[in-house]
RONU-359244 format. One record per atom (N, C-alpha, C): x, z, y. Coordinates in steps of 0.1 Angstrom, whole numbers, plus 2048, in hexadecimal, padded with zeros to 3 digits. Layout:
BEGIN
XZY...
END
This chain:
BEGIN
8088007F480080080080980080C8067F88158117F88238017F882E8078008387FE80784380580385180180385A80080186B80D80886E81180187881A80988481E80088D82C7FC89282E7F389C82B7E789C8307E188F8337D388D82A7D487E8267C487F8217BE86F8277B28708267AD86282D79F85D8237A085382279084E81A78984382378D83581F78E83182479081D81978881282177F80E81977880481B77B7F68107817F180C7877E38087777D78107787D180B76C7C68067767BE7F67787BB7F077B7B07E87727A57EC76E7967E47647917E17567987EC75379D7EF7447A07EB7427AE7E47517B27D974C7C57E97537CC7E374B7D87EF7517E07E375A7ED7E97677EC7E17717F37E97788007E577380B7ED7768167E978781C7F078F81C7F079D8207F479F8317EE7A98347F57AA8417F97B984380D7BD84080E7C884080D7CE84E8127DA84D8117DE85A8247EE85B82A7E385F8397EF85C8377F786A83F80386684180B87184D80E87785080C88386380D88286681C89085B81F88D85D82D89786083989386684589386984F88B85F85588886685987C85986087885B87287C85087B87884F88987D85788C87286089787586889F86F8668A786A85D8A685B8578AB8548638AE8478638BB83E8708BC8338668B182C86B8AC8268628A781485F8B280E8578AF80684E8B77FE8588B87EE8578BF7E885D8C37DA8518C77D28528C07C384E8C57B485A8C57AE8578D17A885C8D07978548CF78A85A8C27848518BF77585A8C07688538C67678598D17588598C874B8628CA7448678C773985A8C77278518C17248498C371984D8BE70A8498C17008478BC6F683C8B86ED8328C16F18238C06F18208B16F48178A86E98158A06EA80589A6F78098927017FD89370C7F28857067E58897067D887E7077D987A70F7DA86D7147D586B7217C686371F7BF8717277B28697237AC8727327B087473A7AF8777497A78887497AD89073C7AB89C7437B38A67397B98AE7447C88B67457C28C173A7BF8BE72C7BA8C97207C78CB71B7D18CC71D7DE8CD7177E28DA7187EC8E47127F08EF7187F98EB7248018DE72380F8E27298078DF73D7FC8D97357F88D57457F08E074E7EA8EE7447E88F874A7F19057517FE90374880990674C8119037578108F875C8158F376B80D8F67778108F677F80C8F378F80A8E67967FE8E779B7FD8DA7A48018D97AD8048CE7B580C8CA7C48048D27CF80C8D27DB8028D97E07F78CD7EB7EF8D27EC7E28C97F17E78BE7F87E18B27F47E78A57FF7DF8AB80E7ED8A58117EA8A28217E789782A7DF88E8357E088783E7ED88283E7EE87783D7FA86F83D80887084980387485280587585A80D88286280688D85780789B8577FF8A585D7F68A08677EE8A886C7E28A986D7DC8A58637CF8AA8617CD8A784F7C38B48537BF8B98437B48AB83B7B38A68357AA8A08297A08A082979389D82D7888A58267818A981578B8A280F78C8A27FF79C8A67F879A8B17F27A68B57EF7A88AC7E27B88A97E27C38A17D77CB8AA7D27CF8AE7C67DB8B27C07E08AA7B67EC8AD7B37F58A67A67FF8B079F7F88AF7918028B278A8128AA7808198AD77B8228A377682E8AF76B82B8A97628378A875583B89F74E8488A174685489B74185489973385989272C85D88D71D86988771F86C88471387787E71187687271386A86D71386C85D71286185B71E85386672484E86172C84C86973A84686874384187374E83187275182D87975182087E75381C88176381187A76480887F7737FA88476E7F388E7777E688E7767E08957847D688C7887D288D7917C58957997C289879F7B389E79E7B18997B27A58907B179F8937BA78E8967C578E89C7C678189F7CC77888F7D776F8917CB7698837D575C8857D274D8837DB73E8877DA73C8777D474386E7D97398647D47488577D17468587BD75284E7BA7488427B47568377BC7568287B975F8237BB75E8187B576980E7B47627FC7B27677F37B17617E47AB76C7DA7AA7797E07AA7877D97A97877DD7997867D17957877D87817957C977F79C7BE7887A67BB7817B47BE7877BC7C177D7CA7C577F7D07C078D7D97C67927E07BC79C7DE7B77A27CB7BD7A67C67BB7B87CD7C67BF7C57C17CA7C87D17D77BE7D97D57C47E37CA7BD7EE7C67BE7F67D57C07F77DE7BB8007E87B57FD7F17AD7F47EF7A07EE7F67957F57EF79B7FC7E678B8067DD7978167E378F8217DF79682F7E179E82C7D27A98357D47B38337CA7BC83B7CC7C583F7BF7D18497BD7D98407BC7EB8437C77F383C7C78008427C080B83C7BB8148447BA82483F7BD82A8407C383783B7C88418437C385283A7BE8588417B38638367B787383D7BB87B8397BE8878427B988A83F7AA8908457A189D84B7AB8A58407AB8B58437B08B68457C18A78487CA8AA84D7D28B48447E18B28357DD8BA8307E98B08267F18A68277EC89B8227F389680F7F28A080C7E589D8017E28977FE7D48937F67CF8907F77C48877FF7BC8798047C187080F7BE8628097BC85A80E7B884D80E7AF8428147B483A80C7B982D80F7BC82080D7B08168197AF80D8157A47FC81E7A97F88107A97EB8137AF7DE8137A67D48207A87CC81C79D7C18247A27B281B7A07A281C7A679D82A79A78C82B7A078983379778282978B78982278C78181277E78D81477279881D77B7A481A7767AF80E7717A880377B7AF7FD77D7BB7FC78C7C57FA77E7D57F87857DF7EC78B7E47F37987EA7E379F7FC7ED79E8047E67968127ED79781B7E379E8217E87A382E7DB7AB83E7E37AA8417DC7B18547DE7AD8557D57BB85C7E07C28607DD7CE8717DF7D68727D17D48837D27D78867D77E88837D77F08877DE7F887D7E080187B7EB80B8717EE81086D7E281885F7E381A85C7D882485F7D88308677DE83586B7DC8458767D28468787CF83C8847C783487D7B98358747B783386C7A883086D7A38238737B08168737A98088667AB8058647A07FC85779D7F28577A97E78487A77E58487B57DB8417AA7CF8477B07C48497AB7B48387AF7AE8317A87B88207AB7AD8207AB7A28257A279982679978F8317A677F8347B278683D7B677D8327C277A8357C476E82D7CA7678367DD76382D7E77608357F47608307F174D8377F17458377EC7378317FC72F82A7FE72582680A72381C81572D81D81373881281874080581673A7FC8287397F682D7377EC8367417E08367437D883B7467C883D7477C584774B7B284A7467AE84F7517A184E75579F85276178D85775D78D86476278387175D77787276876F86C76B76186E77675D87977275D88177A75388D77F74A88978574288377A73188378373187377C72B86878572985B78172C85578D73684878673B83F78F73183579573483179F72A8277A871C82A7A571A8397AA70783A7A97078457B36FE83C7BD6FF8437CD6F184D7CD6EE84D7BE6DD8587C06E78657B86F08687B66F58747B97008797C17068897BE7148887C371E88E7B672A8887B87328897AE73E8937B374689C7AB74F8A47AB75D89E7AF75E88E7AC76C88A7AD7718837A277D88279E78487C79778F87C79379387E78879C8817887AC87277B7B48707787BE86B7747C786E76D7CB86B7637D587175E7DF8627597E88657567F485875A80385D74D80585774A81285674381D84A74582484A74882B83B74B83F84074584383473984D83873585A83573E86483C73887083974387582F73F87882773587581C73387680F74186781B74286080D74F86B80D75987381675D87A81276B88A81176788C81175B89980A7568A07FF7628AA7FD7608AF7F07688BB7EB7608BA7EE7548C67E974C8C17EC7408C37E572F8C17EB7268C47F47208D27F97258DB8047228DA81472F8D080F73A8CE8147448C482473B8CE8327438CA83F7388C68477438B78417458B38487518A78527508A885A7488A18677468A587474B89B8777578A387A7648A188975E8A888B7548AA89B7518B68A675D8AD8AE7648B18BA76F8B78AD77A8B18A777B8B489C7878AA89B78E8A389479B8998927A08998837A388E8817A98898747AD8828737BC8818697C487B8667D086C8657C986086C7CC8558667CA84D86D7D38428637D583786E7DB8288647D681E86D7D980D8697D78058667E280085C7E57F48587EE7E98577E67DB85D7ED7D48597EA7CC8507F67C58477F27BF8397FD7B18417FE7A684180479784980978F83D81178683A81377D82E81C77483981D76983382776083782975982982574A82E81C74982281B73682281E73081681D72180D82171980C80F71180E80E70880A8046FE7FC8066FD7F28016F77E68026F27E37F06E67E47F06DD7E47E66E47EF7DA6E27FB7DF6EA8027DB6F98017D47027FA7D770C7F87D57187FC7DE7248037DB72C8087E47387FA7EA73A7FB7F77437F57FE74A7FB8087557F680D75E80081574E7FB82775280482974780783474D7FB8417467F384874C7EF8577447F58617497F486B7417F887A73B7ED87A7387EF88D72D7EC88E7317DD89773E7D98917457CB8967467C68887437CB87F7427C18727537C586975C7CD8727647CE86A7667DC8657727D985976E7E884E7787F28597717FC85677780885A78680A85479081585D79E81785979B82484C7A28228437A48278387AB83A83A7A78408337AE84D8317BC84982D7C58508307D08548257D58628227D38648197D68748177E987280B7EE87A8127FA87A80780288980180C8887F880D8987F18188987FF82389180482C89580C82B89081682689082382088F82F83288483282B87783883386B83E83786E84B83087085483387386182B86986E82D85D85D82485086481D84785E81383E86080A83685481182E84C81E82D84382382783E82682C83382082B82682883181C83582D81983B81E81984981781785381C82185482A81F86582A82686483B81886F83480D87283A80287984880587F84881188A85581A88285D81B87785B81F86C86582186486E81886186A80A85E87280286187A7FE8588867F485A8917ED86788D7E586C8997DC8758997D086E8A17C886E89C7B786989E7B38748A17A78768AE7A28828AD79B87A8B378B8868AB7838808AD77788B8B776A8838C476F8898CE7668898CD7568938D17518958D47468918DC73D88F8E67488838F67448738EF73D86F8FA7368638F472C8558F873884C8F17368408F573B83D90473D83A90774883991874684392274B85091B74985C92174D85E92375C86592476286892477487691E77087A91A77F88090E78088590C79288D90C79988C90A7AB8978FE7A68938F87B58988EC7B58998ED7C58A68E77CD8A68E87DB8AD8DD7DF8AB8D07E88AB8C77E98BC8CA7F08BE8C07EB8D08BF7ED8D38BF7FA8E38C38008E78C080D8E58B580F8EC8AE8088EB89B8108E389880F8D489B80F8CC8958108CC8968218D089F8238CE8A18358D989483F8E38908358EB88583D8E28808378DB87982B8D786982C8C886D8398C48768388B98728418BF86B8528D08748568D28738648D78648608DD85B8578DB84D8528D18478558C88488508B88408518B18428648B984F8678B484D8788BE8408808CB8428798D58388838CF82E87D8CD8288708CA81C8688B98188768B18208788A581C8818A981988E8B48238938B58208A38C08118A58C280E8968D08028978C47F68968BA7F88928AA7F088F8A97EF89B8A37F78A38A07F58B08A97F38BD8B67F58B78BF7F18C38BD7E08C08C37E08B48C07CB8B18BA7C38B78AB7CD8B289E7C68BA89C7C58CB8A37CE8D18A67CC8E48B37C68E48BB7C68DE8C97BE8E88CA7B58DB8C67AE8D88CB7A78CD8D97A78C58E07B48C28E87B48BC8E77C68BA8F47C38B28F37D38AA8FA7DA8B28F67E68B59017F48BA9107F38B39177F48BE92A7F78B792C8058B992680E8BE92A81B8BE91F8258C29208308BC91583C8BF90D83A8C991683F8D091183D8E39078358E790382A8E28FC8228E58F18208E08F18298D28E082A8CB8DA83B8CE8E68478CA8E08538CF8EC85C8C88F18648D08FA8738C98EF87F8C28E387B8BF8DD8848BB8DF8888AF8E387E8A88E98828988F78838988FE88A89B91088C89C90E8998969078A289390A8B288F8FE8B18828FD8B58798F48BB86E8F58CC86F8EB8D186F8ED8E286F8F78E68758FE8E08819098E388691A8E287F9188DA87D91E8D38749278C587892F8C587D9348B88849348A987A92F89C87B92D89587293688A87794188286D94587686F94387186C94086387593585487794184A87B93B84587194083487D93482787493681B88093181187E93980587E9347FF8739377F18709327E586F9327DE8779277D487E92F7C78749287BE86E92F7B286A9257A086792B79786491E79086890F79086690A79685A8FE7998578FA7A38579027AE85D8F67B88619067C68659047D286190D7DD86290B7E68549167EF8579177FA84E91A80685591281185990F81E85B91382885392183185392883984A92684384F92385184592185F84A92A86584293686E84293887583893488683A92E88882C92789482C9318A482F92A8A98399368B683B9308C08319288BF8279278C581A9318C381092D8B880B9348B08019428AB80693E8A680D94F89B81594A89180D94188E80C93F88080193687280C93D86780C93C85D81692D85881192385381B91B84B81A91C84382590E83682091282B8269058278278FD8208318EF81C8338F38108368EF80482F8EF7F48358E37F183E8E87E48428DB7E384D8CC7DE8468CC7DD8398C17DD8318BA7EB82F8C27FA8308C08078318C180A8228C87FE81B8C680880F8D981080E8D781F8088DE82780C8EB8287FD8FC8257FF9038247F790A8317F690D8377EB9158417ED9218457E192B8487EC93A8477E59388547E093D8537D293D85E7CC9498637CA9518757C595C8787C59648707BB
END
């Protein structure tokens, strides 16, 4: 799902041979300086149903996320979302719950724009450099739109409709009855399994993120919607067009954009069994890549007014020279297609590097 802010560009979606023109909407303004949000998903061996309701032990044993928030961060939902999530050896588990009076859907084939109906989203950027990550969208019909997305769209890459998450599993549980506006319904709820397998990038690739974490976070999409012979549709005013959509999410963006991967929760995956305790505290360097991703925007916006890139600090902002007081060495390297933005960590002493694509390299000891 891509949402409003300064700038949009056309993106063309090949679905089943039509060519479907989108109109995203990127954001290149900072966002509110919000921490990310943190889960921990606990380690199972208990085998899970997925048939969209959490009867398992290991799933009464966990904690859910804490309540989605406005996308935005500042205002509350009027329908509460949580998520839970556990671990296997070979899969990971989601399950969803969310409060809704009146469910529908009418997207029943794969690989539309499932968020033109309300829908549970889920975003998942294994290695954390903001390229190469997974979106998976899915209605209360439970039908699923999954993509593979090589670099964020402020980038102008095409997103991979056409690639499939292989083994993806899921059920989806009505509380109450779908598309029938003569009552009210409890909600809805999801349950999801998807193997790791699916986000391999090599065959030999051993990526079972045992006591490691991952970039991920949850949107949920909300309409207001119109009944027309009793049937649900996203609602329009009173100009004929549809109303702006809710976005509720687990780690508040700052801005209507889900695609900036820097911004999400961490979601780390313990080794400890269901039930056990477990803390998890998001690493130092995560505080240099974020002062990275500010110079990587203001080298965006310098581009965009002088038509060329910044050669030194001074000229985009000294506001990021200190972390926690902390003196930080920077430099820039401008070359013909774009730059390289180096930070070395006064934790670590360990070098990173943001290209002008923003995806983030890092030298290891």
């Amino acid at each position: 799902m891509i949402k409003n802010g300064d700038q949009y560009f056309i993106l063309e979606v090949m679905h089943k041979g039509l060519s479907i023109l989108l109109i995203f909407f990127i954001a290149i303004v900072g966002s509110a300086q919000t921490l990310p949000k943190t889960y921990t998903a606990y380690h199972i061996t208990e085998s899970i149903i997925i048939d969209g309701v959490a009867s398992e032990e290991s799933w009464k044993k966990v904690k859910p996320t804490d309540l989605f928030i406005d996308i935005e961060g500042n205002k509350v939902p009027k329908y509460n979302t949580s998520v839970k999530m556990l671990w296997d050896d070979t899969h990971v588990y989601f399950f969803a719950e969310m409060e809704e009076p009146h469910v529908w859907g009418n997207l029943k084939q794969k690989d539309t724009i499932i968020f033109h109906n309300n829908d549970f989203e889920i975003f998942i950027d294994p290695d954390n450099d903001t390229h190469n990550y997974y979106e998976f969208e899915i209605n209360a019909l439970n039908t699923l739109w999954d993509l593979f997305i090589t670099k964020p769209y402020r980038e102008g890459s095409p997103v991979l409709n056409d690639w499939d998450a292989n083994g993806f599993k899921s059920s989806v549980k009505v509380h109450g009855t779908i598309n029938n506006a003569n009552d009210t319904d409890k909600g809805w709820s999801i349950e999801i399994a998807i193997p790791f397998d699916a986000f391999k990038t090599s065959y030999f690739h051993k990526n079972v993120p045992k006591d490691q974490f991952w970039r991920v976070n949850f949107s949920r999409v909300n309409w207001n919607f119109q009944l027309q012979n009793n049937k649900y549709s996203r609602k329009e005013n009173d100009k004929g067009k549809i109303e702006h959509e809710y976005n509720w999410v687990w780690s508040p963006m700052g801005v209507i954009n889900m695609h900036r991967p820097e911004d999400w929760g961490y979601v780390y995956f313990s080794s400890k069994k269901a039930g056990e305790e477990d803390k998890f505290k998001i690493p130092e360097d995560e505080k240099v890549k974020q002062i990275l991703y500010r110079l990587y925007r203001k080298q965006k916006e310098y581009h965009k007014k002088n038509n060329r890139w910044a050669t030194k600090f001074s000229e985009l902002s000294n506001d990021d020279s200190k972390i926690e007081g902390n003196r930080v060495i920077r430099t820039i390297e401008n070359h013909q297609t774009g730059f390289n933005i180096t930070v070395i960590s006064p934790f670590t002493k360990r070098l990173f590097i943001i290209r002008e694509d923003g995806r983030i390299i890092q030298k290891l000891d």
